[in-house]
VMD Tcl script that draws the C-alpha trace (Angstrom):
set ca {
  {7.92 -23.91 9.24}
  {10.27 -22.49 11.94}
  {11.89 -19.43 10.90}
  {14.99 -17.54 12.81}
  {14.38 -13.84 12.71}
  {17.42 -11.45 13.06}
  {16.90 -8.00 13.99}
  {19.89 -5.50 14.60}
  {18.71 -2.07 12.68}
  {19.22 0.03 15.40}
  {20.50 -0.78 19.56}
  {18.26 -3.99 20.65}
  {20.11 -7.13 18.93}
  {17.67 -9.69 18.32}
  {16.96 -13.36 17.48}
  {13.72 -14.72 17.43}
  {12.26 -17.94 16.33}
  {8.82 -18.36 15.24}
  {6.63 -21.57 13.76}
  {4.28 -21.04 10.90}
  {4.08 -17.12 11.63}
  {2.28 -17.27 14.81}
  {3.68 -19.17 17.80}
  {6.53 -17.63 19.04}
  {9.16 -20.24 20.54}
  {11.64 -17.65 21.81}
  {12.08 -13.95 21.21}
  {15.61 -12.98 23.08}
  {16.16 -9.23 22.90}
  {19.93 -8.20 24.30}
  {19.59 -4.15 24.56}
  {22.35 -1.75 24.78}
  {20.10 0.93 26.23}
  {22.94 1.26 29.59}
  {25.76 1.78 26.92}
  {24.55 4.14 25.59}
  {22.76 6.13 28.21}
  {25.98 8.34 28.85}
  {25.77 9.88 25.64}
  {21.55 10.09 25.79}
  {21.45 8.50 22.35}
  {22.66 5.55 20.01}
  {26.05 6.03 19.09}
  {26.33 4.15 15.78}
  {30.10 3.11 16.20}
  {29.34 1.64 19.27}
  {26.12 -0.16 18.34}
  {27.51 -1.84 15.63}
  {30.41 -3.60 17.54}
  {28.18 -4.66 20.08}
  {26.22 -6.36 17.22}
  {29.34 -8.30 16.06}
  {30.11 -9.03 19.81}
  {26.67 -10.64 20.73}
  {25.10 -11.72 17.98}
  {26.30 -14.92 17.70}
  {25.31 -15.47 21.87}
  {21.91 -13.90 21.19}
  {20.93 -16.43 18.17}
  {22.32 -19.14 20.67}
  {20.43 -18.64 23.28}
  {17.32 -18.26 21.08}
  {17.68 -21.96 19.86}
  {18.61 -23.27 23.37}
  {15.40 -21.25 25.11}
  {13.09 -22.87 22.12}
  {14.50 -26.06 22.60}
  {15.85 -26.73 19.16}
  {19.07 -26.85 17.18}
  {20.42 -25.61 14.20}
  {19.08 -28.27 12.35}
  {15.22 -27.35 12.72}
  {15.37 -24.37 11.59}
  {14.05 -23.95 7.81}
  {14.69 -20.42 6.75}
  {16.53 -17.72 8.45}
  {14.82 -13.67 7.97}
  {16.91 -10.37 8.67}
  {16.35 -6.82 8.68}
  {18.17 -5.10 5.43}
  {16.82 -1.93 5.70}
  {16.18 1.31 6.92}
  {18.51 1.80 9.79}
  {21.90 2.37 11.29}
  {23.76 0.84 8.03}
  {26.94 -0.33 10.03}
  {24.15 -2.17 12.72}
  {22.27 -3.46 9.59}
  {25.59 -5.08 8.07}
  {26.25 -7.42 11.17}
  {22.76 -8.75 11.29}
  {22.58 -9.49 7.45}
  {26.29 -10.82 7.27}
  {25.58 -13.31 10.18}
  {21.97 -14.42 8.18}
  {23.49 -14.71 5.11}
  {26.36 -16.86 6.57}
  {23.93 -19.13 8.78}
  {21.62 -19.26 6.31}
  {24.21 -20.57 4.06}
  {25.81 -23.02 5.88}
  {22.01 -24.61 6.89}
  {21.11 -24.69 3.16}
  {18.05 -22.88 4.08}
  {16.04 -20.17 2.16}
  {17.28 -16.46 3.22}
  {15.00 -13.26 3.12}
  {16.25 -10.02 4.18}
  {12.76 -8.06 5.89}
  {11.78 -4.10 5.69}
  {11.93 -3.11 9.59}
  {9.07 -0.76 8.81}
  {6.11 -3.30 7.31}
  {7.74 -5.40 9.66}
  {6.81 -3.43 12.79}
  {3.26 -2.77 10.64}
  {2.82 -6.48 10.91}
  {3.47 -7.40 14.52}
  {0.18 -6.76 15.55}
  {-0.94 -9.92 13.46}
  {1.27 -12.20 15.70}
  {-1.24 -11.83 17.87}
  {-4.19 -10.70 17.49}
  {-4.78 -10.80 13.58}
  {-6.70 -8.54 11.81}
  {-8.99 -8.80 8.91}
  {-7.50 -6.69 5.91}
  {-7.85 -4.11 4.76}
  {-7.41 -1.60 7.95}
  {-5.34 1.47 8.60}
  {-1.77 1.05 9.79}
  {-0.10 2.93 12.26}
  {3.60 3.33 12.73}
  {4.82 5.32 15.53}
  {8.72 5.10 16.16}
  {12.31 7.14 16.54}
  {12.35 7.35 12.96}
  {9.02 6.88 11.70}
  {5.63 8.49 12.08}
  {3.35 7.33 9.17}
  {-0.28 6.42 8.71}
  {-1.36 4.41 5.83}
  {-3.71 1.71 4.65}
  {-2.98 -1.92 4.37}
  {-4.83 -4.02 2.13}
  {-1.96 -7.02 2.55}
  {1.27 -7.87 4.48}
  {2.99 -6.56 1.32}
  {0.19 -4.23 0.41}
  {0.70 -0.91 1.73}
  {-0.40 2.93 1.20}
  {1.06 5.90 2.77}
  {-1.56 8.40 3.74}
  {0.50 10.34 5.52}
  {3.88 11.11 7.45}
  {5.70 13.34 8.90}
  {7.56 15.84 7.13}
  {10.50 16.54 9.75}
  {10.72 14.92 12.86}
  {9.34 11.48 13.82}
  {7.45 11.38 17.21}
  {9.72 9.22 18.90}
  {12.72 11.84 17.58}
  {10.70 14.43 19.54}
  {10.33 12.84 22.68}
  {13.64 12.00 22.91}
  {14.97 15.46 22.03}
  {12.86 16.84 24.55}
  {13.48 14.56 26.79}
  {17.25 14.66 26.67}
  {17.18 18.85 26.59}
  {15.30 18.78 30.11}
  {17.42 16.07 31.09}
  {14.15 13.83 31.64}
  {16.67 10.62 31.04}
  {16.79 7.63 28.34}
  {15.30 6.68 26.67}
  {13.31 9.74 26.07}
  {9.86 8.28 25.11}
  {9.87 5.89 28.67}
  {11.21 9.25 30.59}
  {8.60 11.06 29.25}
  {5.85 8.61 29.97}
  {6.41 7.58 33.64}
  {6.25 11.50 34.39}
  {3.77 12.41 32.37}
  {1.53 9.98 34.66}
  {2.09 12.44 37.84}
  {1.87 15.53 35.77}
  {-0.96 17.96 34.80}
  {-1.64 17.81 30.88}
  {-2.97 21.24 30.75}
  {-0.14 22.90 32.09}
  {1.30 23.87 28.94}
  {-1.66 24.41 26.38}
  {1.79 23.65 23.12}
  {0.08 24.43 19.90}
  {-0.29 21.93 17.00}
  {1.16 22.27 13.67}
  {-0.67 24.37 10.36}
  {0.33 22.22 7.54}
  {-1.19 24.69 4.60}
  {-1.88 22.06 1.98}
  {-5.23 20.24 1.07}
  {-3.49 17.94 -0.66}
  {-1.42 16.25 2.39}
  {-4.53 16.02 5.02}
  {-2.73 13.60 7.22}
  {0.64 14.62 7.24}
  {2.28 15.69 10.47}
  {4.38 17.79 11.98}
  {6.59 17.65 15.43}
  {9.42 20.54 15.19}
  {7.16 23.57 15.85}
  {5.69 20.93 19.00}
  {9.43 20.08 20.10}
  {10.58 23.72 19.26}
  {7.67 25.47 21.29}
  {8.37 22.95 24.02}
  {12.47 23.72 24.45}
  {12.40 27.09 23.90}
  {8.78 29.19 24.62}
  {8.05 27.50 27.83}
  {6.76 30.39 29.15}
  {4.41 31.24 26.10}
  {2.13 28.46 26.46}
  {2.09 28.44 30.43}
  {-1.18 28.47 31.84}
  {0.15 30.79 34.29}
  {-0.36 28.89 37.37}
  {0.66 25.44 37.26}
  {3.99 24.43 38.50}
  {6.85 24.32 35.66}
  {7.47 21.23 37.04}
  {8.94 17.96 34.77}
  {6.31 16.46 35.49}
  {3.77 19.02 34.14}
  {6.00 19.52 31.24}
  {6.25 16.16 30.50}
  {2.50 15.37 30.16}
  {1.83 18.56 28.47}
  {3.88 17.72 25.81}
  {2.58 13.84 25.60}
  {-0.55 15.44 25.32}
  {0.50 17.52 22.59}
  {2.05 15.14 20.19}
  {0.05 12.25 20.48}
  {-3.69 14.26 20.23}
  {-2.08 15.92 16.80}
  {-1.57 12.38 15.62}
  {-5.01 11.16 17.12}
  {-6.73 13.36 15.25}
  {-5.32 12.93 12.06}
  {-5.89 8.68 12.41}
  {-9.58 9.30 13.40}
  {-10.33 11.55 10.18}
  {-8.02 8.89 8.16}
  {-10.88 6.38 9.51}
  {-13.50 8.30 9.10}
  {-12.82 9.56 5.47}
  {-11.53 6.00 4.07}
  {-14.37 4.05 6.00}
  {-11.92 1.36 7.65}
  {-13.23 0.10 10.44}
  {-9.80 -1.48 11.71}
  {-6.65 -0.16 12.95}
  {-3.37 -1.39 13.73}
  {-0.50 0.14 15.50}
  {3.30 -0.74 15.84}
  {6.22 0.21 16.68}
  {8.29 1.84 19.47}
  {6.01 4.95 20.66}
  {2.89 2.75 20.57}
  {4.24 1.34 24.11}
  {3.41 4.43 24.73}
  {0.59 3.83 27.87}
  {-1.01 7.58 26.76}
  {-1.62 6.70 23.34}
  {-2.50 3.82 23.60}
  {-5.68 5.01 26.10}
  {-6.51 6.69 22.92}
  {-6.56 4.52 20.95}
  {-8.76 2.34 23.34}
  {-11.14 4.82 23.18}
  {-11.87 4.26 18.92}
  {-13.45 1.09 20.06}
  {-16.42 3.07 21.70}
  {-17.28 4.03 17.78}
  {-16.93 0.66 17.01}
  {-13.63 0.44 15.44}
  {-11.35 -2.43 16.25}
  {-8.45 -1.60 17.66}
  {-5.35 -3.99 17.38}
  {-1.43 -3.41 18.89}
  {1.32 -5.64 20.12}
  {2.30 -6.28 23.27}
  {5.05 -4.21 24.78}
  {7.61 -6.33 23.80}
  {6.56 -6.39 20.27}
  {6.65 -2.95 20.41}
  {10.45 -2.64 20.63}
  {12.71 -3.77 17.65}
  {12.66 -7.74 18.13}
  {13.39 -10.39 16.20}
  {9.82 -12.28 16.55}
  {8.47 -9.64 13.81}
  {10.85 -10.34 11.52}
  {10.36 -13.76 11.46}
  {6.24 -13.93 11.34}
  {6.82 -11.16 8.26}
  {8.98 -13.66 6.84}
  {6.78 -16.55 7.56}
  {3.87 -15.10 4.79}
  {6.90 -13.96 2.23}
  {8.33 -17.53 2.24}
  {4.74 -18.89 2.24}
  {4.35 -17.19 -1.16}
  {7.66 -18.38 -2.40}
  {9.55 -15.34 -2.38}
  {13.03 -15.63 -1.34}
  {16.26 -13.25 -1.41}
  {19.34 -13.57 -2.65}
  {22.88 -13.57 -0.93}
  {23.19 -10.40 -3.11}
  {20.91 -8.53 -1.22}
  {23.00 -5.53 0.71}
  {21.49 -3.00 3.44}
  {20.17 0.31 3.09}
  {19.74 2.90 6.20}
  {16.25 4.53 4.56}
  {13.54 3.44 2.60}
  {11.96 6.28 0.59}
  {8.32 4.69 0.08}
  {7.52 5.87 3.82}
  {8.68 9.26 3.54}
  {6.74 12.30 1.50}
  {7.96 15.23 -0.08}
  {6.29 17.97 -0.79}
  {6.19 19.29 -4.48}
}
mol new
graphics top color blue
foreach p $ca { graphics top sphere $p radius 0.5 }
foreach p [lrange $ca 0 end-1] q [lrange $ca 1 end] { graphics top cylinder $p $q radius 0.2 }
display resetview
């Protein structure tokens, strides 16, 4: 079964297509990242009418760099939900309509499990095992006992990770994207500069539940309280201090999330887990026998190829959508509140 996956939630407009949920026949990813660099952030206006502006070009060139035409594809997949709602609209429009005018099944795909899933495009992993979604708008752990089958653990209760790299990023005028800024200086910097503390969440009843505004906070505004006092305040130094910071918080809550479940697996996805610092440390959970599954770095990135292998097992199932099916910029069963 070939499947067309459409992906435009956020910036990146993609079409993938993918055969029987695992080979990958093209994965064309058109990013706006230079449009909107002036304003160091997605601007939603904008992103959405370059959606309706390439779209059509992107899920062209994805047939012509597979080698097929309209006419082998069997279903078409699109992201419906969570983000930017006017982006979301001109991926699922253009499904719907292709979809219809193929006579193929149509499935609209949660971005989220979606990006939980990639990981299994390529290296597949035994369920269950603990998930791992690190992204601009995400930061949850959970388990995953299926493709559909999913427990939050925890999350984070204000910003995402990826939110706080960018906002530091973008008040230091590191550049954009944040999280890539951040990154490529963080490998010429000393981590240990800036000794940022991590959160206090004062609850026994959220154990894995994070926290990165007191991280971001203490690392735009009280510099100078966590200096060591002789390193150079240098971007670099401040960049790999704070890399240090948010990704060991997170480390340590996935290693007692392992330890106290007893999975012996983990997968990560999305955005941040490009991310070349954490995913050393995650390497490192394989010396305690754990194995350790992510996607490659274009996998990483909203693409179209996820979309399409989630779709793959949904359609194997049966499960189909209907032309009914609208978009939705959050998804409340990966967020927590706190009673």
């Amino acid at each position: 079964m070939r499947v067309l996956g459409i992906e435009t939630s956020c910036d990146e407009c993609s079409a993938a297509i993918v055969e029987d949920g695992h080979t990958i026949l093209s994965n064309i990813i058109a990013t706006q990242i230079e449009l909107h660099k002036p304003y160091e952030g997605v601007v939603p206006e904008l992103a959405s009418r370059l959606h309706t502006q390439w779209i059509g070009t992107v899920v062209q060139t994805a047939l012509q760099k597979a080698n097929l035409s309209s006419d082998d594809i069997d279903a078409v997949a699109v992201t419906n939900r969570p983000g930017l709602l006017g982006s979301l609209l001109v991926g699922l429009s253009f499904a719907k309509g292709y979809a219809a005018s193929l006579g193929v099944p149509f499935i609209t795909i949660d971005h989220i499990r979606a990006h939980l899933y990639a990981s299994q495009i390529e290296h597949p992993l035994q369920y269950p095992y603990l998930g791992l979604l690190v992204s601009g708008g995400h930061t949850v752990i959970c388990r995953v006992d299926g493709y559909d089958a999913i427990e939050v653990l925890g999350t984070t209760i204000d910003d995402a990770i990826g939110e706080a790299f960018d906002k530091v990023a973008k008040h230091y005028g590191f550049g954009y994207p944040g999280g890539v800024a951040i990154d490529r200086l963080a490998k010429k910097g000393n981590p240990l500069a800036f000794l940022f503390p991590g959160p206090t969440l004062h609850t026994k009843d959220h154990p894995y539940d994070i926290s990165y505004s007191g991280l971001k906070t203490a690392t735009i505004n009280q510099l100078d309280t966590f200096w060591d006092g002789k390193s150079e305040k240098s971007p670099e130094n401040i960049a790999a201090s704070f890399q240090r910071s948010a990704v060991n918080m997170l480390i340590k809550r996935v290693k007692a999330a392992l330890e106290e479940t007893g999975l012996k697996r983990l997968s990560a996805g999305g955005g941040v887990a490009a991310n070349s610092y954490l995913r050393s440390e995650l390497e490192t959970l394989r010396l305690g026998g754990y194995e350790v599954s992510f996607p490659s770095l274009k996998l990483c990135t909203d693409n179209g190829a996820m979309i399409a292998a989630l779709a793959y097992r949904y359609l194997s199932d049966g499960i189909r959508s209907d032309f009914s099916e609208s978009a939705s910029a959050r998804v409340t069963a990966f967020k927590k509140q706190y009673s």
